[in-house]
N, C-alpha and C positions, 0 to 999 in steps of 0.2 A: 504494500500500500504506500500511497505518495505520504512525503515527511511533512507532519502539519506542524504549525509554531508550536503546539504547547509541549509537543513531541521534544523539538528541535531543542526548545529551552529545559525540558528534562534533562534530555541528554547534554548537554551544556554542564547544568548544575554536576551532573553526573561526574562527569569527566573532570571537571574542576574540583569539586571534594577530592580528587584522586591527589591532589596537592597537598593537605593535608599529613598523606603520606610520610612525605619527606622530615616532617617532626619525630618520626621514629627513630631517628641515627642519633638525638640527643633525649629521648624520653627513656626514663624503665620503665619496666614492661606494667609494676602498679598505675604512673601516672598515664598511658597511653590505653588502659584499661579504662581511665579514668577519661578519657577525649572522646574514647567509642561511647561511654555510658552517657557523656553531655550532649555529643551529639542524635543520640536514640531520642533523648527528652526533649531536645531543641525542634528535632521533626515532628514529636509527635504531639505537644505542646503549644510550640513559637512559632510556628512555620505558617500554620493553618491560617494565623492569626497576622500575619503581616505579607498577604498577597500570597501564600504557599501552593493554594488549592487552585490556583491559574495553571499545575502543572500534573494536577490530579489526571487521570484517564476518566474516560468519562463512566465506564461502570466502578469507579472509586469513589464516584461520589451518591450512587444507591447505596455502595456499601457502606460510606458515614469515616474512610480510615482510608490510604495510601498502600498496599500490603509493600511494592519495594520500595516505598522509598525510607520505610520503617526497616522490612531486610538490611538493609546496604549495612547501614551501622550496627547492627547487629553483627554479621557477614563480618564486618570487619574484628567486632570486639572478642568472635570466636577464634579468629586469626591470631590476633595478640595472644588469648589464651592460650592454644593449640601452643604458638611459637614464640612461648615468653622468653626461651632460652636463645633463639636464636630469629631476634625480631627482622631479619635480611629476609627472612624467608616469609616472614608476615606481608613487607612490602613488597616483595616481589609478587604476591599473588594479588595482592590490594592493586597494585598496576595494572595487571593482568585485568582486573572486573575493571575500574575506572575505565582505562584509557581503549582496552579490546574492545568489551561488550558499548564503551559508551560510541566509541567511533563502529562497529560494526552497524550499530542501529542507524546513525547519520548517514554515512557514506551508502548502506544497503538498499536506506528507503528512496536516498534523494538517488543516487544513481539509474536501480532498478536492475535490467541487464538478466542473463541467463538463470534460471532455478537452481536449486541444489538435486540431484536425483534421491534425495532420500528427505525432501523436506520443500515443495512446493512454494511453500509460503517463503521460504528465503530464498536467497542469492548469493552466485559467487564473489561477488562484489563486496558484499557487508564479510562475510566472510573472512574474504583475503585482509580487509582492511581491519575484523579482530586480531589476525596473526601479524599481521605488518606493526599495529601501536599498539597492541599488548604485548608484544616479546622486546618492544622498543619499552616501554613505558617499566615494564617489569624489571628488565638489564639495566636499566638506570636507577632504577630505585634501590635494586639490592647492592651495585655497588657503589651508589651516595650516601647507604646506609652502613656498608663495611667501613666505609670510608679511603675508597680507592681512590688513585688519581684519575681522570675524566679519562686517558687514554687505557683506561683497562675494564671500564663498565660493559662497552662491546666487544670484551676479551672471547673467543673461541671456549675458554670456559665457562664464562656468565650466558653466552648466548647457547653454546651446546646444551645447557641446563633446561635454561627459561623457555627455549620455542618448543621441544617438543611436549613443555607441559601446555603451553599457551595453546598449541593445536590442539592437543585433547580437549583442552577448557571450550576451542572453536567449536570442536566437534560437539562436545555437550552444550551450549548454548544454540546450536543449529539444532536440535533435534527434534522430532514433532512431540513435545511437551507443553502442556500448559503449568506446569512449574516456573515457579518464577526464578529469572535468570542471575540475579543478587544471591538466590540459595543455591542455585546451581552451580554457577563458575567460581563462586569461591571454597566450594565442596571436592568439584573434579581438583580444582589446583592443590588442597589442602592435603589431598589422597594422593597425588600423582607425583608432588615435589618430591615429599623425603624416599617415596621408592628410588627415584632418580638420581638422589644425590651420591649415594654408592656405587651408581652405574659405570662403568668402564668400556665407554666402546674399543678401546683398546685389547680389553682383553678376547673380547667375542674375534677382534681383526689378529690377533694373535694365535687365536686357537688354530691347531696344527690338521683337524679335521674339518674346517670351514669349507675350503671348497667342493671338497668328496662331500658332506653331508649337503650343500644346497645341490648340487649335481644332482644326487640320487634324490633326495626330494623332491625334484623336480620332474624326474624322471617318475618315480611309485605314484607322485600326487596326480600326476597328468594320466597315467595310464587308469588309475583307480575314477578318476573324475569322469575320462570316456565310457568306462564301463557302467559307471553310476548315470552316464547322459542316457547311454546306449539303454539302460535297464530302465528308462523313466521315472529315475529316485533320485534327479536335478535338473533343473533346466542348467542353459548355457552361463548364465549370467553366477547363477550357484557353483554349477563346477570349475569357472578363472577363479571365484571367492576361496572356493575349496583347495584349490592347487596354490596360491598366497599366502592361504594361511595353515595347510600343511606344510608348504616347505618352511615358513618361519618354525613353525614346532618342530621338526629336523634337523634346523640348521643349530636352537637352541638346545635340544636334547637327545638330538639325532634318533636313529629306529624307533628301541623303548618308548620312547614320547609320541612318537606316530602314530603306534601300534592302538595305544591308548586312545588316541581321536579318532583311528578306522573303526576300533570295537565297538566305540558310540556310535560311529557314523551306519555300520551294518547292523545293531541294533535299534536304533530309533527308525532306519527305514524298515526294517521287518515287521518293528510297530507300529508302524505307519499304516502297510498294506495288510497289516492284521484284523481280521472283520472290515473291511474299506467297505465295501457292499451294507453291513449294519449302518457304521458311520455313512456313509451317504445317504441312506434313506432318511437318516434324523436328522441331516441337514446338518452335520459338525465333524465332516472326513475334511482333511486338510485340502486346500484347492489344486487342483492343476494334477488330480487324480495322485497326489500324493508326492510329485516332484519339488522337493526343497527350492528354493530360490535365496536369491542371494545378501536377501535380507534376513533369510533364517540363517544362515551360512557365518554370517560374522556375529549373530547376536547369539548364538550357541559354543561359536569358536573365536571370537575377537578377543574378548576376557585370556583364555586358551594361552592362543598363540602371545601375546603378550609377556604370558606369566610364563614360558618357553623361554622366549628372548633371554628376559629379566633372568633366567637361571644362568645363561652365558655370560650377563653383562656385568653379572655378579657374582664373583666364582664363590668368595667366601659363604652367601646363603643358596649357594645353588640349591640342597638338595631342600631350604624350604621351599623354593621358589617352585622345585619338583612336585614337591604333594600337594600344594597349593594350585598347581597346574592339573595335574591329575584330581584333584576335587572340583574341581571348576567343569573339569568335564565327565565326572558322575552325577554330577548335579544333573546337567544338561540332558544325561542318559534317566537321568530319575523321572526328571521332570517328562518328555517325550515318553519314556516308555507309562509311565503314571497316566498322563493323558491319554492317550490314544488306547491302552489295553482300559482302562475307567470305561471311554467313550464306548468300547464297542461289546464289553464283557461284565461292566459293572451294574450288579444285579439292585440296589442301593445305593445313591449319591447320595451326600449331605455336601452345604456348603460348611466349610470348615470355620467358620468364625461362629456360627450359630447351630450348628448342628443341625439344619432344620433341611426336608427334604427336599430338594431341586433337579433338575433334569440335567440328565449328562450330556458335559459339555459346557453346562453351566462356568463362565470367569470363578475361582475358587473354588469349584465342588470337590471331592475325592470320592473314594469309595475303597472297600477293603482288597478286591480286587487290584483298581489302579496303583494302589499304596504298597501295594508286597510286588507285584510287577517294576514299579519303580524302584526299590529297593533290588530286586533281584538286576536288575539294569545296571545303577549305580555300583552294588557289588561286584556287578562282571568286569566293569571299569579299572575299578580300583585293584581287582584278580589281575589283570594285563599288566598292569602297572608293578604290582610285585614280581610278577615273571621277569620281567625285563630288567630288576633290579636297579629299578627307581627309588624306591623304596622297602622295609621290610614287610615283611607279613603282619606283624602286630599293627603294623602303623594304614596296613589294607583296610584293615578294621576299620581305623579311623576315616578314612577318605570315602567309604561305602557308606560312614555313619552322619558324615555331612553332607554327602552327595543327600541324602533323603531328607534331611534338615532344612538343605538349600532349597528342596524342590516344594518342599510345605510352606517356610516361608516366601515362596513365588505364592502360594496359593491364597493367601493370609494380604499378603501385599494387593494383588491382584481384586480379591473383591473390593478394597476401597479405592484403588489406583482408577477401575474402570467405571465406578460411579462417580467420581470428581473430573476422570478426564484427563489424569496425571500422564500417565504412560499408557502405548499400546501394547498391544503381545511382545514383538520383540525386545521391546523396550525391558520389558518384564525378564523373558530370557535372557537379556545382557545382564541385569539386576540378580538374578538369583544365580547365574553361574561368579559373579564377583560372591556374595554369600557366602554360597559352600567353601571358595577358596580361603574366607575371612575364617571361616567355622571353624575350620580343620588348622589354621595357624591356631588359633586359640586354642586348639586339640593338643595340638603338639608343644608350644609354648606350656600350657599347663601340665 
């Protein structure tokens, strides 16, 4: 939609609190605790009251409140919390919301130009313009806040850091959610930074198997993907997704780590085509008579492959980085195999918040059925994964046990996600395979 003034001056204000910022390199972490808590009061207070609500949206003001422009300092005063010890890293994502999201919105609406393929409403425009002055905005604030000289803020290591957290923040503030993007982008960056800051791409370019392991990735992904086109359990667009983010989980944990994403990938589609004829006639068999596409393909295996890499990039927590990967993707097998054996064999669905009975297929429902089918899924998962000696057997246990955790919590999440309109299906499956991996560190840490 075209950028209207009160827009334009939102986003203004926006970007400019992001100056503020810069008071972090002289505040402790109590009195900047202390700036987010005056600023929260000042919006929700002062603001209203001396011309504020000229920048309200216009259903902010049936609702009677602002919901971000209350977020923001919030958003922020979480940040300070999270990173009282090392406030560079507070600014640096404070950048990232200020100066990305506030110039993504300007630059997106007033430009206009080509859609995003996974989000209609935006463009590549707003886009490129969060990655351009949030990784700009971010790389200067963390190091005016280290207190660098100006010729080392866009050092190879402050930018190696900041963009590839600022593109995930792009990529979560693009997404088709109606979440608000003050709780979003200072969430993805708060989760994304400290994985990163032990990352060594060095070490992944060092590894003495790199080549040989993307070669043959490439080679088993492509071959497995034609068979998967050929058998109609993906369309085209799903098996490039599929062969991407197989060979990333190859390159980062070579065979073993494969093997683990095939077993999910030949069980979820067996439970796909399992009863398809029941599920079709009740109107809740997956579309395209069962072929994955390429939106299911990264929101099942995005999470995945990532947590792949991250084991290369990090030698020292490789092997949590292992079972947190291999959880991630028994989730995913929980969850598919739960659905679909529920949909087309579950003799009693409840929705899982209320217990109360609904039709399978139902957002939330389970049934006894879907839930030991999931389980047995999730444990086959986590079975590969100890063969391959990723992990031990004791610790199989564990990744089977958050794989069915994660996929209840999809369910739980799910029915209030899709009565508010927060996230859609996959949105849901990128959500509950992060989960399981969070579960099963908690497993294992404890």
């Amino acid at each position: 939609m075209p950028l209207t003034a009160s827009e334009a001056r939102r986003k203004l204000v926006h970007i400019g609190v992001g100056g503020f910022a810069f008071l972090l390199r002289d505040l402790t972490w109590p009195q900047a605790v202390a700036m987010a808590v005056a600023a929260f009061l000042f919006n929700l207070m002062l603001l209203p009251r001396i011309g504020g609500k000229g920048m309200w949206r216009e259903h902010e003001h049936g609702r009677g409140y602002p919901l971000g422009i209350l977020l923001y300092p919030l958003a922020v005063l979480a940040l300070i919390l999270v990173f009282h010890d090392r406030l560079e890293l507070a600014a640096a994502v404070w950048g990232i919301l200020a100066f990305g999201d506030g110039m993504a919105s300007i630059v997106g609406q007033a430009a206009g130009g080509p859609r995003l393929p996974w989000n209609p409403r935006k463009g590549w425009a707003g886009f490129l313009a969060f990655v351009v002055f949030g990784a700009l905005g971010a790389a200067i604030l963390m190091g005016w806040t280290l207190r660098l000289p100006p010729s080392a803020w866009l050092s190879p290591w402050i930018l190696g850091l900041v963009l590839p957290v600022t593109l995930f923040c792009a990529l979560v503030e693009s997404l088709p959610t109606t979440l608000d993007d003050n709780l979003t982008v200072p969430l993805a960056g708060a989760v994304m930074l400290p994985l990163l800051l032990d990352a060594s791409p060095s070490a992944l370019l060092a590894h003495p198997d790199l080549v040989r392991r993307a070669l043959l990735g490439l080679a088993i992904n492509a071959a497995f993907a034609g068979f998967a086109f050929w058998q109609r359990s993906i369309d085209f667009a799903g098996g490039l997704s599929a062969v991407l983010i197989g060979v990333a989980i190859t390159v980062g944990l070579g065979l073993p780590g494969l093997f683990v994403m095939i077993a999910f990938f030949v069980l979820g589609s067996a439970a796909t085509k399992l009863g398809y004829r029941v599920k079709a006639a009740r109107g809740i068999a997956q579309e395209k008579g069962g072929a994955r596409g390429w939106r299911n393909a990264w929101a099942n295996g995005g999470v995945a492959a990532f947590l792949a890499l991250m084991a290369a990039l990090d030698p020292p927590r490789a092997g949590l980085y292992a079972v947190a990967y291999a959880a991630a993707v028994a989730t995913a097998a929980a969850d598919t195999c739960s659905s679909e054996i529920g949909k087309a064999y579950g003799r009693r669905t409840f929705l899982i918040t209320t217990l109360r009975p609904v039709p399978p297929g139902t957002e939330g429902a389970i049934s006894l059925e879907g839930t030991l089918g999931g389980f047995a899924g999730g444990a086959v998962v986590a079975g590969v994964g100890a063969l391959g000696a990723l992990y031990s057997w004791p610790v199989a246990g564990l990744v089977a046990l958050a794989g069915l955790l994660g996929s209840l919590a999809e369910s739980v999440i799910g029915t209030v996600a899709e009565r508010h309109g927060w996230l859609d299906n996959d949105l849901l499956n990128a959500l509950n395979t992060a989960l399981g991996a969070a579960i099963v560190v908690a497993f294992v840490r404890w």
